[in-house]
C-alpha positions, -999 to +999 in steps of 0.1 A: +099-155+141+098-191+125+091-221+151+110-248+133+146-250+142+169-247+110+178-286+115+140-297+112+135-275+079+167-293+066+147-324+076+118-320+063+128-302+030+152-336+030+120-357+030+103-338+006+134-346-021+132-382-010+094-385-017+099-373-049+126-402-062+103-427-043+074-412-065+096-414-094+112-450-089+074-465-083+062-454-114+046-474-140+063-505-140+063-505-174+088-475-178+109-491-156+109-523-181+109-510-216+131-518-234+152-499-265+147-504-301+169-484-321+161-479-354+191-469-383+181-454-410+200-429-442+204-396-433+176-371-424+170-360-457+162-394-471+129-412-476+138-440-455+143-416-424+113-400-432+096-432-431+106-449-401+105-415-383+063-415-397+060-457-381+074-453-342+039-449-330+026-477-346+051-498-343+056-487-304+017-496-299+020-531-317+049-541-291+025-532-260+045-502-244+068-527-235+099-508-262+112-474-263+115-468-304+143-443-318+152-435-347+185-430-359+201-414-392+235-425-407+251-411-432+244-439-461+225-472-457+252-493-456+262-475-426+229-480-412+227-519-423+262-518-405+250-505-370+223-533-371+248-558-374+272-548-353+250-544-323+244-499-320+210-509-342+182-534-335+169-527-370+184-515-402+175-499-432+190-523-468+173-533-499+176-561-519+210-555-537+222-544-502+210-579-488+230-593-521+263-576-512+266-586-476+258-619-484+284-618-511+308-601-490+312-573-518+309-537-521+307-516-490+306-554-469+344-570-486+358-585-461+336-567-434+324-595-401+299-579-380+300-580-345+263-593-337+255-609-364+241-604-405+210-589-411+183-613-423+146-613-443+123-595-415+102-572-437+100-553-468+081-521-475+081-503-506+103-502-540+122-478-555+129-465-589+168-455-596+170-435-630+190-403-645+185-366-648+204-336-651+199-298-657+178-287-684+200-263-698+225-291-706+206-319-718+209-314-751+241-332-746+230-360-733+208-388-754+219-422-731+229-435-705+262-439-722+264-404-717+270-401-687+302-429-683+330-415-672+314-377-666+310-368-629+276-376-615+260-377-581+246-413-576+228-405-549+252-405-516+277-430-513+266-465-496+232-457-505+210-482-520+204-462-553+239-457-550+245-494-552+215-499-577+238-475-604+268-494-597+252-525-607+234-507-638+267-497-646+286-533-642+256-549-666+265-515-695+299-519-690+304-480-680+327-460-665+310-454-628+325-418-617+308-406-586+311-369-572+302-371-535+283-339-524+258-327-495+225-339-512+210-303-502+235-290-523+226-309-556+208-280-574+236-255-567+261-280-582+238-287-616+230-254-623+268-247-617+280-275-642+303-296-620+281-323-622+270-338-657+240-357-640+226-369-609+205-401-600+166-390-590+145-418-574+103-422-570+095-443-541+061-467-556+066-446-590+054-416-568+073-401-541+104-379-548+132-377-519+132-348-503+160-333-513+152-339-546+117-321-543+140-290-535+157-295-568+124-297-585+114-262-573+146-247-573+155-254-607+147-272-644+152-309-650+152-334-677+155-367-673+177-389-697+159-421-704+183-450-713+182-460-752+170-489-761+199-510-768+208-504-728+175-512-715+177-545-740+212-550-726+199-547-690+168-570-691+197-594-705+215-594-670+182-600-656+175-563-645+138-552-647+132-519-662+097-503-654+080-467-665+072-440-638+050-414-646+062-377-645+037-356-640+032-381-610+064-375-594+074-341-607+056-309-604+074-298-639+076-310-677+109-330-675+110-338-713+099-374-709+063-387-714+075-416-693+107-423-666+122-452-677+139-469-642+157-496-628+136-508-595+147-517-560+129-535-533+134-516-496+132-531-463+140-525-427+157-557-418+170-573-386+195-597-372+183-632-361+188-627-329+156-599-327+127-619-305+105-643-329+073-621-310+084-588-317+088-591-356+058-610-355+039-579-337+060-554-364+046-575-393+013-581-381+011-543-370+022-529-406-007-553-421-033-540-401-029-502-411-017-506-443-044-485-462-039-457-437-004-457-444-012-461-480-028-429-471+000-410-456+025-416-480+018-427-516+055-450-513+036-473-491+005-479-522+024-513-536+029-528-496-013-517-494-020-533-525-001-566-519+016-566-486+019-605-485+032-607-521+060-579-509+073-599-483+080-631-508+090-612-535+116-594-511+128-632-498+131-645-537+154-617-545+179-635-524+164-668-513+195-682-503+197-655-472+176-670-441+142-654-429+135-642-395+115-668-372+088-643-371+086-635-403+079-671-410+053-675-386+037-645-400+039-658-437+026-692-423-005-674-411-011-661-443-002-696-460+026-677-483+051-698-469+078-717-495+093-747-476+126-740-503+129-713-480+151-712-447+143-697-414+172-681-393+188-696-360 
């Protein structure tokens, strides 16, 4: 027979739970004080999620333990750019034609007033190459760009960057811009089906394919459709670069060009003014350190390892009306790649 009383085992068992939460509430004091990053990004299936998803740790280790980093998908990156600003995002994934519509007030952003504030030039990471493809067994209909206006094609989904990178293409050709919206894991079923004509393929640094677009790869046959060369004349003319991508580099099959001509893109993962002046410092400084070793772990980030300083300015003179972050600045001070044409953010 026990020799505690029932009331003392309630006692002590009541202790026992209370040690624990006093165990638990003096813990580190740092988990107590982190605070949250969140970090909006396109959809799971994109390279930018896949991305940021790859940089938490480093990131998290630049800013001393002191932030919690997540990482959070949207549905398009103007959705994500849209979270930044209106305060459910601390960071958010836009490109330079993105950067140009919000500041414009066009597109996805007519008439749109965030809540927090608009993002501004914090840091850019890799380009992108938008160009055209569709299934190999219909190709032999298609010799331009030209093509394709007015025929149902999937522009990569809608709000993304690439998405926004067509429209402009489109605008400069004076074409007909007809976009299908499907599930982006769906694209080979719907080519090989015929309800779509075409659909927009992009390389990250002339390399890296999306994901969903290295399904389509293996899954089926693909032929890109180079523009002719009165469109890429007519596009250099509204002051659009078009640049070669190799292949064999970015498919793992013959898709009946010796080289991809595209129309670039410049990525970043922006913020809002209001971000501390330390942590995008940190960020920046952070991403310099290991940029070979990211290099290393994804061929997108080869251009940033190559010239990470020259990124950042060439990512501010896209649009160098739109302010840069405080931090930034400093950071481009250090590095004496600082334009005094330029304006920092309040």
């Amino acid at each position: 027979m026990s020799k505690f009383k029932p009331g003392y085992k309630f006692a002590v068992s009541a202790a026992a739970v209370a040690a624990v939460f006093a165990v638990a509430a003096s813990g580190p004091a740092s988990a107590q004080e982190r605070n949250s990053i969140r970090w909006a990004t396109s959809s799971v299936d994109s390279y930018g999620y896949k991305v940021a998803a790859a940089m938490v740790k480093i990131a998290e280790e630049a800013l001393g333990g002191k932030y919690t980093i997540t990482v959070n998908p949207y549905p398009s990156t103007t959705g994500a750019m849209k979270a930044a600003m209106d305060g459910t995002a601390e960071i958010g994934y836009t490109a330079d034609v993105g950067m140009t519509q919000v500041y414009a007030g066009e597109g996805g952003f007519k008439d749109y007033k965030p809540a927090k504030g608009r993002l501004v030039h914090s840091w850019y990471s890799y380009p992108m190459e938008s160009f055209m493809a569709t299934s190999a067994k219909e190709a032999g209909k298609y010799k331009c760009w030209s093509d394709f206006s007015g025929k149902p094609v999937f522009y990569t989904t809608a709000g993304f960057m690439n998405w926004l990178n067509f429209q402009r293409i489109y605008k400069a050709l004076g074409y007909q811009f007809k976009h299908v919206q499907i599930d982006a894991k769906t694209q080979s079923d719907a080519l090989q089906a015929g309800t779509l004509a075409g659909s927009v393929a992009y390389t990250t640094a002339g390399r890296s394919l999306a994901p969903y677009w290295k399904e389509t790869d293996v899954r089926m046959d693909v032929k890109v459709i180079n523009p002719c060369p009165a469109e890429v004349a007519k596009l250099k003319a509204a002051g659009l670069a078009v640049v070669e991508v190799d292949p064999k580099v970015a498919f793992s099959k013959d898709v009946g060009v010796t080289q991809i001509q595209a129309v670039p893109i410049l990525f970043a993962y922006n913020m809002r003014a209001d971000m501390p002046e330390d942590v995008v410092y940190r960020l920046l400084g952070a991403f310099y350190k290991n940029r070979e070793s990211l290099a290393k772990s994804d061929p997108g980030f080869t251009p940033m390892a190559k010239d990470f300083i020259g990124m950042q300015v060439q990512g501010i003179n896209a649009n160098p009306d739109i302010p840069v972050h405080s931090g930034m600045a400093k950071f481009l001070k250090e590095h004496k790649a600082w334009n005094d044409k330029w304006k920092i953010a309040k």
